[in-house]
VMD Tcl script that builds the backbone (N, CA, C; Angstrom):
set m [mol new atoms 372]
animate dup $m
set s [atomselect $m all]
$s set {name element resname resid chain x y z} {
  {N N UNK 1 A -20.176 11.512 9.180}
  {CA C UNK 1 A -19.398 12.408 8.339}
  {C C UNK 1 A -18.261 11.609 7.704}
  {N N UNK 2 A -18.050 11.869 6.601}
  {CA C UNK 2 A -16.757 11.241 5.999}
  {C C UNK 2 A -15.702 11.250 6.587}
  {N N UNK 3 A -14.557 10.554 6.148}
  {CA C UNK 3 A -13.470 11.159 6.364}
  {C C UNK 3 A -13.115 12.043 5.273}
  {N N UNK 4 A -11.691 13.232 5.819}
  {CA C UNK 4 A -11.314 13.897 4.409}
  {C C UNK 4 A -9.794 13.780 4.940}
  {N N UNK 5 A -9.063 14.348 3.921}
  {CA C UNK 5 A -7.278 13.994 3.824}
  {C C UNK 5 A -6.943 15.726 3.734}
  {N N UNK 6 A -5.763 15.897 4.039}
  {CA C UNK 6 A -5.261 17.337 4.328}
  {C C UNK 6 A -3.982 17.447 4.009}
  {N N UNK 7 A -3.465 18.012 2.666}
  {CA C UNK 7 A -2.031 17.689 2.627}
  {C C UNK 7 A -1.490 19.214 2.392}
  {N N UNK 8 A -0.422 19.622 3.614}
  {CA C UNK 8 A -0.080 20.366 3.833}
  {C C UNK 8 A 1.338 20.505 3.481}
  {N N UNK 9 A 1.938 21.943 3.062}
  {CA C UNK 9 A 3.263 21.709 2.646}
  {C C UNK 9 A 4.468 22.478 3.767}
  {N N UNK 10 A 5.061 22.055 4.782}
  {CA C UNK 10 A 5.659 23.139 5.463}
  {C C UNK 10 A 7.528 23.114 5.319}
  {N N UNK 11 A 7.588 24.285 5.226}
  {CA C UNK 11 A 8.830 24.533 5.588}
  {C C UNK 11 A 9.817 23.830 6.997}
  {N N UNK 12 A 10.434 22.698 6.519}
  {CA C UNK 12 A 10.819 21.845 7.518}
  {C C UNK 12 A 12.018 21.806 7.465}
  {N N UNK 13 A 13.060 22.354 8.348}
  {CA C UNK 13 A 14.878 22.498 8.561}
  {C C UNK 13 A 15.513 21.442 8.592}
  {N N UNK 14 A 14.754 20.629 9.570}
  {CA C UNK 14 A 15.669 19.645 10.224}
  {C C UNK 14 A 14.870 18.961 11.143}
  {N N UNK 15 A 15.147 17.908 11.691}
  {CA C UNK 15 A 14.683 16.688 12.277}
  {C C UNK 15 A 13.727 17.540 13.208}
  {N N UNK 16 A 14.121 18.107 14.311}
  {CA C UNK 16 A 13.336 18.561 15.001}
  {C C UNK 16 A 12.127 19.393 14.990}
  {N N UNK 17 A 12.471 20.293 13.506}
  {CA C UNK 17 A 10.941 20.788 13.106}
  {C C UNK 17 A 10.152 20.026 12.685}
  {N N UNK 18 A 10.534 18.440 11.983}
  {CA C UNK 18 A 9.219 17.568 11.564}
  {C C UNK 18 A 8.862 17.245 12.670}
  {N N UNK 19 A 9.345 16.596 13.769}
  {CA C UNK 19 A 8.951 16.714 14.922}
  {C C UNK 19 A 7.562 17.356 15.584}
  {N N UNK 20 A 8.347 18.514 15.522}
  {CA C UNK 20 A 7.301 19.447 16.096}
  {C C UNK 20 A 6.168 19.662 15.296}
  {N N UNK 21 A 5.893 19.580 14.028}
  {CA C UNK 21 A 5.262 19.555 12.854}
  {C C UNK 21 A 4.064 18.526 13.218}
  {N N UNK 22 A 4.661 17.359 13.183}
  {CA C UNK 22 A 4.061 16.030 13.656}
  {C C UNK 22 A 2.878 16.333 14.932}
  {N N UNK 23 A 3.678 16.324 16.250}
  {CA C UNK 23 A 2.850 16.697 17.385}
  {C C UNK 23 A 2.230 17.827 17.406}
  {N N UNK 24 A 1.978 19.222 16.217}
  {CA C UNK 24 A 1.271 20.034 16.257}
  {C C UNK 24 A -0.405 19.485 15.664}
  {N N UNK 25 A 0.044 18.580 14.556}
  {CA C UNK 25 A -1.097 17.862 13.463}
  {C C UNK 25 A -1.742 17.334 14.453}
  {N N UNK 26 A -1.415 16.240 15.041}
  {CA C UNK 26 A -1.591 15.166 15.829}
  {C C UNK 26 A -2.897 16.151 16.764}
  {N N UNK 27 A -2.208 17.310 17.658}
  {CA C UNK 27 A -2.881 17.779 18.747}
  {C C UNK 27 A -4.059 18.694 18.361}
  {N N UNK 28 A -4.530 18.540 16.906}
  {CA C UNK 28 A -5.716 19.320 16.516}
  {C C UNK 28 A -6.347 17.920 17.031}
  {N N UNK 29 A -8.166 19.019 16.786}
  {CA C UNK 29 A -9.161 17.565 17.288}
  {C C UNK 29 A -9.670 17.311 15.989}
  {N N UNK 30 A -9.850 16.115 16.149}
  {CA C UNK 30 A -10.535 14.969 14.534}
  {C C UNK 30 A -9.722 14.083 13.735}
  {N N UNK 31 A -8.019 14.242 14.226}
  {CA C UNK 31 A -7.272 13.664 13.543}
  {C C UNK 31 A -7.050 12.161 13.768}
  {N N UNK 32 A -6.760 11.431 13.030}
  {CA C UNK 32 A -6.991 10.334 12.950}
  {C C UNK 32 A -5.328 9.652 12.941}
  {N N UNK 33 A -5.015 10.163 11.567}
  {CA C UNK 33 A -3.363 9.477 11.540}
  {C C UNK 33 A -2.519 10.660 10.603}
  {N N UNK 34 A -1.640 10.870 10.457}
  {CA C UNK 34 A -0.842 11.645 10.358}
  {C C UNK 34 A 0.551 11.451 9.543}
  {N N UNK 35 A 1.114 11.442 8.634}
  {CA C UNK 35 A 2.510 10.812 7.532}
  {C C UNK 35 A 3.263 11.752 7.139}
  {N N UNK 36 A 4.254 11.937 6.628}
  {CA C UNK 36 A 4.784 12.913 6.091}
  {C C UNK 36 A 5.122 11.952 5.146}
  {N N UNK 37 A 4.953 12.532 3.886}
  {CA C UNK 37 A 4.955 12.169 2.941}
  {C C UNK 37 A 5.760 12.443 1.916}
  {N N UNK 38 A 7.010 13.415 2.042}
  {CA C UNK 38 A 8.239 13.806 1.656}
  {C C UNK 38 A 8.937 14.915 2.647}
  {N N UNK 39 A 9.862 15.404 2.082}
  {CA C UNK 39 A 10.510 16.562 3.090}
  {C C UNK 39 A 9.480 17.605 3.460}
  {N N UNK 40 A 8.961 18.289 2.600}
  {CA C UNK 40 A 8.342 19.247 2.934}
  {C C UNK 40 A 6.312 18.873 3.325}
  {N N UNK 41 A 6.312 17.797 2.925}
  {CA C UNK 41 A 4.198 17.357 2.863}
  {C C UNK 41 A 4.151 16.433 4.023}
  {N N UNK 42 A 2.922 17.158 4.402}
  {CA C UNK 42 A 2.500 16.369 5.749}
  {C C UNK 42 A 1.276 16.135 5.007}
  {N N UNK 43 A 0.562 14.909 5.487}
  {CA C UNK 43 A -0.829 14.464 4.613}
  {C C UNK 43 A -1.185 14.151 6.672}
  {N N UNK 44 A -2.613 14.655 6.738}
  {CA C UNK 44 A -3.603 14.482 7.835}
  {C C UNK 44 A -4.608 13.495 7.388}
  {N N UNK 45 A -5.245 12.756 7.837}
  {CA C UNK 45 A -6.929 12.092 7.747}
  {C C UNK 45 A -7.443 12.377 9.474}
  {N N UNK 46 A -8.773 12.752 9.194}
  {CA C UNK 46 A -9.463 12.494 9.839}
  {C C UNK 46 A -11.344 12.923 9.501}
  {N N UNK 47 A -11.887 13.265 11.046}
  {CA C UNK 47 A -13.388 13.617 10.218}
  {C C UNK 47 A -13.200 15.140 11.020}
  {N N UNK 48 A -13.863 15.845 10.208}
  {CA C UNK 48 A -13.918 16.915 10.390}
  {C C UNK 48 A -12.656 17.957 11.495}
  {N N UNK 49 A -11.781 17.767 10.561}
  {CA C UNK 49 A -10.549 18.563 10.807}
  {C C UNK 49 A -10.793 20.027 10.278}
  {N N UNK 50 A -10.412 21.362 10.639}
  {CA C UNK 50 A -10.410 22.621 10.538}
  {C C UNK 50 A -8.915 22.590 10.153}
  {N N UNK 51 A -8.949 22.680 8.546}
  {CA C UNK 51 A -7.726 23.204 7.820}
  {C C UNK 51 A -6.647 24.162 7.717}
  {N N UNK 52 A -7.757 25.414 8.287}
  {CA C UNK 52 A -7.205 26.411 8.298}
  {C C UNK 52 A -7.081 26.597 9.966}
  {N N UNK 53 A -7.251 26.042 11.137}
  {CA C UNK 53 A -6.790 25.821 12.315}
  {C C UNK 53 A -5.151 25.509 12.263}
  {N N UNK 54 A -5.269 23.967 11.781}
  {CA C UNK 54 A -4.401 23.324 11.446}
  {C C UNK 54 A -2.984 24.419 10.924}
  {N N UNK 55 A -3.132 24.947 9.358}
  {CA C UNK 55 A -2.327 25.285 8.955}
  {C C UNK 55 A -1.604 26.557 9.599}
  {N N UNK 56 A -2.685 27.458 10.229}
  {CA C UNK 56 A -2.067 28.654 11.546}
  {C C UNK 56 A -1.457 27.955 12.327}
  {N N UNK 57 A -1.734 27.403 13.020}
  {CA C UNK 57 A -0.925 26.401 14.442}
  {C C UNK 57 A 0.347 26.080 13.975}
  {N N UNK 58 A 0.273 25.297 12.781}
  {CA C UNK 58 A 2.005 24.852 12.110}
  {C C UNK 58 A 2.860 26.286 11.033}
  {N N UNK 59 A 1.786 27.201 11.261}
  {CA C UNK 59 A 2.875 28.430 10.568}
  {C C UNK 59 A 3.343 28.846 11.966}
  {N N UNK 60 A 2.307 29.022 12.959}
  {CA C UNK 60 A 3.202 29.715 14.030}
  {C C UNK 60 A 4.345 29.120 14.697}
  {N N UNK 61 A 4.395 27.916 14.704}
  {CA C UNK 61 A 5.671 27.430 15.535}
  {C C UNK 61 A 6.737 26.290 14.834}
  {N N UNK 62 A 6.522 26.210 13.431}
  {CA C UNK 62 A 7.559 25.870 12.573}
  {C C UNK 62 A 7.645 26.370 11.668}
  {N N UNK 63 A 6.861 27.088 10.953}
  {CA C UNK 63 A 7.416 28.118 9.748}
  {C C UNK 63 A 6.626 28.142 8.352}
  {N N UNK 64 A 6.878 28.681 7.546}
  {CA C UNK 64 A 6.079 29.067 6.371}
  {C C UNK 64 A 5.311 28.037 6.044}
  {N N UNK 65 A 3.752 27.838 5.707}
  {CA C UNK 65 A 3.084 26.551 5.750}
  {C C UNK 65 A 2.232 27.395 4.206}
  {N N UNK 66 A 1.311 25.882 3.558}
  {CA C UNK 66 A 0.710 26.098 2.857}
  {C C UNK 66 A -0.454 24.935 2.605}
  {N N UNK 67 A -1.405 25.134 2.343}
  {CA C UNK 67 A -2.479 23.820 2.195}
  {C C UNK 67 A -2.328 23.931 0.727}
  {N N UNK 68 A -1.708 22.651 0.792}
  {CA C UNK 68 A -1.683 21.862 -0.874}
  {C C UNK 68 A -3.368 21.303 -1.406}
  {N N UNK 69 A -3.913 20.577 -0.551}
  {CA C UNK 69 A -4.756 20.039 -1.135}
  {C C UNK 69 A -6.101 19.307 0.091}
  {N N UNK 70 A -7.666 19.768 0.132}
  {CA C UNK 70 A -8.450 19.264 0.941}
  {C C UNK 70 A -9.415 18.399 0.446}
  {N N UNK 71 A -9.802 17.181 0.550}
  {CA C UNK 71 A -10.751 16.553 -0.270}
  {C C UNK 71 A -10.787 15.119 0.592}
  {N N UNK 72 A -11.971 14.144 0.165}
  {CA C UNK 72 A -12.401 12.890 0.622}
  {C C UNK 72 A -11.155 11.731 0.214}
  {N N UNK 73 A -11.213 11.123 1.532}
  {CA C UNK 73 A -9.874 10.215 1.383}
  {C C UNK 73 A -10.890 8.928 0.530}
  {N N UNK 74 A -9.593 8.553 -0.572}
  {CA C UNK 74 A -9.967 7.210 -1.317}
  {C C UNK 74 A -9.778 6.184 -1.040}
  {N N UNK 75 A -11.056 5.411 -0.722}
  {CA C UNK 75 A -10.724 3.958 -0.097}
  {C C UNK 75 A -10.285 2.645 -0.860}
  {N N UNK 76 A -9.670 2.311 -0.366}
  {CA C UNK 76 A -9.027 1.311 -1.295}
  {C C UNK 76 A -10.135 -0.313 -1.321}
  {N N UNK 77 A -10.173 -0.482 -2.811}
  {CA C UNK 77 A -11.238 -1.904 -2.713}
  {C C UNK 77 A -9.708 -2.650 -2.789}
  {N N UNK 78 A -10.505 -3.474 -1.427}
  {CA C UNK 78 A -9.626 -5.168 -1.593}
  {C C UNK 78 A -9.274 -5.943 -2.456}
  {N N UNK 79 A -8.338 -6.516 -2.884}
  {CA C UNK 79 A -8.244 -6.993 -4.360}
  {C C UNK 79 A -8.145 -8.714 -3.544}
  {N N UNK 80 A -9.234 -9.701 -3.816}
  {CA C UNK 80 A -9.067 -11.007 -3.128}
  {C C UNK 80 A -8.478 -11.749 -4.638}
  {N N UNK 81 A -8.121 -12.695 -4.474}
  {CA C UNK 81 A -7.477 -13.851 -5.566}
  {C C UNK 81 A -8.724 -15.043 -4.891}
  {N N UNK 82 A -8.780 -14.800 -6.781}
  {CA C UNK 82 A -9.508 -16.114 -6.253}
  {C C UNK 82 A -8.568 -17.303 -7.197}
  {N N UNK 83 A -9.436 -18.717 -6.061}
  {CA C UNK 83 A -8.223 -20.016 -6.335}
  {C C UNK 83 A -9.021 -20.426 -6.972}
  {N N UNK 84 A -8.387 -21.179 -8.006}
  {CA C UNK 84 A -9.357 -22.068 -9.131}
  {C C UNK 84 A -8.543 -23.554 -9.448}
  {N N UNK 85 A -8.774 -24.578 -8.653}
  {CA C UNK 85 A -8.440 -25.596 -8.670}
  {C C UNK 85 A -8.752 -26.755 -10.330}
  {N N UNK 86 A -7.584 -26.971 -10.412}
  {CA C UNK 86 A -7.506 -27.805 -11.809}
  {C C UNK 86 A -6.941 -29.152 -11.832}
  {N N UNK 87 A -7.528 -30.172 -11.997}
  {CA C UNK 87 A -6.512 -31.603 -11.932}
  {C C UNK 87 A -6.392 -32.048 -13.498}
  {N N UNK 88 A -5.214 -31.961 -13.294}
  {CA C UNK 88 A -4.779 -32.399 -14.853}
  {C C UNK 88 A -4.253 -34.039 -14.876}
  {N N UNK 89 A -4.745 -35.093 -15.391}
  {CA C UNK 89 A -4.702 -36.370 -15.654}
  {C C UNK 89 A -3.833 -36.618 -16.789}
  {N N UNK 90 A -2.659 -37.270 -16.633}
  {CA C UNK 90 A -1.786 -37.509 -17.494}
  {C C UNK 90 A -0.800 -39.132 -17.423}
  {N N UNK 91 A -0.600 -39.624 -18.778}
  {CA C UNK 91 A 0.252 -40.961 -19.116}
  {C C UNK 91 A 1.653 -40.447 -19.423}
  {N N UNK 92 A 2.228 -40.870 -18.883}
  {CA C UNK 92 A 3.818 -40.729 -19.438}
  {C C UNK 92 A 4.513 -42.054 -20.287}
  {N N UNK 93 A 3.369 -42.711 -20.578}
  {CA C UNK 93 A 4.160 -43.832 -21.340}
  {C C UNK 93 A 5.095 -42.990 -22.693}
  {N N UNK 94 A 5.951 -43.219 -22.520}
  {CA C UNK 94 A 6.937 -42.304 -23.913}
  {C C UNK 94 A 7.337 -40.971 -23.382}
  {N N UNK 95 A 7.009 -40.424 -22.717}
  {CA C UNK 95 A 7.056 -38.798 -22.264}
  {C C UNK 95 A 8.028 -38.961 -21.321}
  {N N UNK 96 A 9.354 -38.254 -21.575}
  {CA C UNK 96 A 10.442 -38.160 -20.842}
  {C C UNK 96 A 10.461 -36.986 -20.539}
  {N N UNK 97 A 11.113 -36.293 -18.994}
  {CA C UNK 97 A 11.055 -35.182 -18.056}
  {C C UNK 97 A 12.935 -34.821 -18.395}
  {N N UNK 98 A 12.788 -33.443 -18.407}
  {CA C UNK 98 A 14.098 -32.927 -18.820}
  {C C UNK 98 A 14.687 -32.532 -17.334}
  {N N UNK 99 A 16.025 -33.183 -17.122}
  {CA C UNK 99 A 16.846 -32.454 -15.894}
  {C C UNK 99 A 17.247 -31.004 -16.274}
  {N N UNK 100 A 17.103 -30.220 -15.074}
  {CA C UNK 100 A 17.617 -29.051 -15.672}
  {C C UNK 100 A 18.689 -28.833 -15.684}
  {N N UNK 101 A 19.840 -29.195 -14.417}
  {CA C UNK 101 A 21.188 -29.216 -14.437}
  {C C UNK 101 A 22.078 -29.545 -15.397}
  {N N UNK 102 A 21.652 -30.630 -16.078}
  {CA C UNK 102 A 22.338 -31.138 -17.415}
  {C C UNK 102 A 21.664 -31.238 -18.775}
  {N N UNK 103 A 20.592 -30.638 -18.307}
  {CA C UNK 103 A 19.453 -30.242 -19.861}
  {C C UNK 103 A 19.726 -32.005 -20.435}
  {N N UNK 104 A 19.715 -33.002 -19.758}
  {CA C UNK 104 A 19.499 -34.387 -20.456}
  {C C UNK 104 A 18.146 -35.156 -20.119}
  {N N UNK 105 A 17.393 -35.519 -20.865}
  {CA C UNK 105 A 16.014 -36.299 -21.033}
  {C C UNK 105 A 16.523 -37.375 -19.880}
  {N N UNK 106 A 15.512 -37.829 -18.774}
  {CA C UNK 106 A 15.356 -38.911 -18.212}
  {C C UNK 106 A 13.804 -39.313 -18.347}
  {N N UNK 107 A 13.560 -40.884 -17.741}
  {CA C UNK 107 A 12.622 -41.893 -17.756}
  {C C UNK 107 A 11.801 -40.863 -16.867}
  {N N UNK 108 A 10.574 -41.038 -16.965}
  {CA C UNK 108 A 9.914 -40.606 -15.667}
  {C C UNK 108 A 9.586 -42.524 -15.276}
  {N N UNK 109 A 9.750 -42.338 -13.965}
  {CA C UNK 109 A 9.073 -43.464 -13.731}
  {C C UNK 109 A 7.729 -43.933 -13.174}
  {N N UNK 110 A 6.897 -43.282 -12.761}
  {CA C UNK 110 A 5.605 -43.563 -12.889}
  {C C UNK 110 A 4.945 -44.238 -13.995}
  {N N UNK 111 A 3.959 -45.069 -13.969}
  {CA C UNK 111 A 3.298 -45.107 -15.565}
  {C C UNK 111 A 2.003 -43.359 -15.376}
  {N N UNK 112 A 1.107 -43.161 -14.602}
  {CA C UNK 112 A 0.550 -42.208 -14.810}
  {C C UNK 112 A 0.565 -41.221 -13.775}
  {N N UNK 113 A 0.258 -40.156 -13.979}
  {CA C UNK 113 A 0.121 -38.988 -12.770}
  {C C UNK 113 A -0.873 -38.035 -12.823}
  {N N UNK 114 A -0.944 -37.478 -11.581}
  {CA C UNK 114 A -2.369 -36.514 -11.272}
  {C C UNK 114 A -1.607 -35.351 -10.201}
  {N N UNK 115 A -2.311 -34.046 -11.138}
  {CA C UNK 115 A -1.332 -33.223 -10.774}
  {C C UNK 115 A -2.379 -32.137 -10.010}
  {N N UNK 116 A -2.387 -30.901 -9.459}
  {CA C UNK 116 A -3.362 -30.339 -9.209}
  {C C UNK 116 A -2.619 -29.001 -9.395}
  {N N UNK 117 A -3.146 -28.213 -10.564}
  {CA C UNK 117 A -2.594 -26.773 -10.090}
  {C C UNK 117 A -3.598 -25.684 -9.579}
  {N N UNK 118 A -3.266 -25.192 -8.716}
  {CA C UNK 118 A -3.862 -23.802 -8.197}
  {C C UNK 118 A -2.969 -22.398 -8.719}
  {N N UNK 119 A -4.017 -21.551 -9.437}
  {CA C UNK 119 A -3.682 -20.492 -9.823}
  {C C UNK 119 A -4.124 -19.446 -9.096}
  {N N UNK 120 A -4.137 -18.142 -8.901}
  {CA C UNK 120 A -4.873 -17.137 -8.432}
  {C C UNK 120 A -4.801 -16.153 -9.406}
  {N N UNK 121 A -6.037 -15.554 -9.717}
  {CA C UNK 121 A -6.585 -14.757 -10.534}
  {C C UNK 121 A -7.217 -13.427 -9.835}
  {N N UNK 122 A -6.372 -11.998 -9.862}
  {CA C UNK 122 A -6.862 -11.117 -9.196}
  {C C UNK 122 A -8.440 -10.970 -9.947}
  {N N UNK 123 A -8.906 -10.240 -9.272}
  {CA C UNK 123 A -10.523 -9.386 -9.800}
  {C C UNK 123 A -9.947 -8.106 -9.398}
  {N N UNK 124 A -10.740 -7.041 -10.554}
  {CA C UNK 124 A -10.757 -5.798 -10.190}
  {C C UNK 124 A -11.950 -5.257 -9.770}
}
mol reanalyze $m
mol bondsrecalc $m
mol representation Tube
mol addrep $m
C-alpha cells in the first residue's frame, strides 16, 4: 500500500495542546512521522491511516479540528551532480596574473601550467 499524507488543521492554545496534539497523531496505528507544520497544521504520513479516526481523537481532547487535505505523499527524486573533469593546458609567456589587494599586474612565474577544473552540473 502506498504511503498517504494527512494534513490536519487544529485549534492549538498553547504549548501544551501541540503537545498533546502530537502524542494523539503519533498513537493512531499506521503512522509513520508526524510535523507540525505551522501554528495551527499538523501534516501525518503513514500507510493506511483512518483520517477520520484521527481527526475525532484530536477534536475530543484538544479542540476544534479539521482535515485540510488527504492524498499520496510526493517523493522526492534525488538530484546527484555530476563531476565533469576538465584540464586546461596553458603558457604564460607574456600573461601576467592580477593581485587582488592592489589590483597591480605581477610576473607569473612558471613558464607553463595545468590546471584541472571540476564543475558540478545538477540533472533534473
Amino acid at each position: 500500500m502506498a504511503k498517504q499524507k494527512i494534513v490536519v488543521k487544529v485549534t492549538m492554545k498553547n504549548c501544551k495542546s501541540s503537545r498533546k496534539a502530537l502524542q494523539i497523531a503519533v498513537s493512531v496505528s499506521g503512522v509513520e512521522s508526524v510535523a507540525i507544520l505551522d501554528n495551527e497544521r499538523i501534516a501525518v504520513i503513514g500507510e493506511q491511516i483512518d483520517s477520520v479516526q484521527l481527526a475525532c481523537l484530536l477534536r475530543k481532547s484538544v479542540g476544534h479540528t479539521d482535515l485540510v487535505s488527504v492524498g499520496p505523499v510526493e517523493e522526492k527524486k534525488a538530484v546527484k551532480p555530476i563531476s565533469i573533469p576538465q584540464t586546461v593546458l596553458f603558457t604564460t609567456a607574456g600573461i601576467r596574473r592580477r593581485c587582488r589587494s592592489s589590483m597591480k599586474f605581477l610576473p607569473v612565474s612558471a613558464a607553463s601550467c595545468e590546471i584541472n577544473f571540476h564543475r558540478s552540473i545538477e540533472t533534473k
